[in-house]
C-alpha distance (Angstrom), angle and dihedral (degrees) to the residues before:
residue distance angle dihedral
X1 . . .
X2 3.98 . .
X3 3.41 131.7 .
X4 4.13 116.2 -63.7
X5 4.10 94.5 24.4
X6 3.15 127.4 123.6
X7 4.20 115.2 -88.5
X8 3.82 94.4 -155.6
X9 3.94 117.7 62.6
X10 4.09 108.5 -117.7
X11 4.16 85.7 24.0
X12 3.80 111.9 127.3
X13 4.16 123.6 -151.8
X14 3.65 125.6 -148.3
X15 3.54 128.3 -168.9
X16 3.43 118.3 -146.4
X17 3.89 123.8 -149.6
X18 4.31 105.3 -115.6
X19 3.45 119.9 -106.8
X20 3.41 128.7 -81.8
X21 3.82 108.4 -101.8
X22 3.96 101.0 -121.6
X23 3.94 84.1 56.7
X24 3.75 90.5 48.5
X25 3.67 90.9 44.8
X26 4.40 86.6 51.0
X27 3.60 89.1 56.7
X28 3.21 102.4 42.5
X29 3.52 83.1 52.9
X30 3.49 100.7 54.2
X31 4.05 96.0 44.3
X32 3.40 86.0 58.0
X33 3.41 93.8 50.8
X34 3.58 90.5 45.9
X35 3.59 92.9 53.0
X36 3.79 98.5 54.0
X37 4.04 87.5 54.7
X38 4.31 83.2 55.7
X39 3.35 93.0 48.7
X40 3.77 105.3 46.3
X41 3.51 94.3 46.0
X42 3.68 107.5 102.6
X43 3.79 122.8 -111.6
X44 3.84 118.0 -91.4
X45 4.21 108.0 -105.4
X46 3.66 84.0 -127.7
X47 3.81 100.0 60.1
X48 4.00 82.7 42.6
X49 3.96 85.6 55.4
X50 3.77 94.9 52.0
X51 3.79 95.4 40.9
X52 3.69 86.7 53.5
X53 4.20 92.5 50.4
X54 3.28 91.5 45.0
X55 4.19 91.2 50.9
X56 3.78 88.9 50.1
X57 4.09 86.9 45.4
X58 3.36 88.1 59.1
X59 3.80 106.9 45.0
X60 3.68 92.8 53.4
X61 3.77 94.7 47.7
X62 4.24 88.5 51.5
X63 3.57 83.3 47.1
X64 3.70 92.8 52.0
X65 3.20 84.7 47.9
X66 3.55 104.1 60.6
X67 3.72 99.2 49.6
X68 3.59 100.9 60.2
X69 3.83 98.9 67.7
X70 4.06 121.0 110.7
């Protein structure tokens, strides 16, 4: 099979005509708006909790680590 057909026997492929650029440019807009929201919301104390058990985790297991070489 070449490039652009189907993989799965009875499976059709359409190709779609792109986007108009002033649509593209709207949702571009609006994921990036969407995205700034995400990001400035703070981070949940919970995930802050289990980021800081698994930082401790780690420590003491490189520090177990270390002291068992010859």
């Amino acid at each position: 099979m070449g490039a652009g057909s189907a993989s799965k026997q009875g499976e059709s492929t359409t190709i779609q005509p792109p986007l108009p650029m002033e649509l593209q440019g709207q949702i571009g807009q609006r994921l990036r708006e969407a995205y700034n929201e995400l990001i400035s919301e703070p981070v949940p104390d919970r995930f802050v909790q289990l980021l800081q058990q698994l930082k401790t985790r780690e420590s003491q297991n490189s520090d177990e680590g270390q002291g068992s070489d010859p």
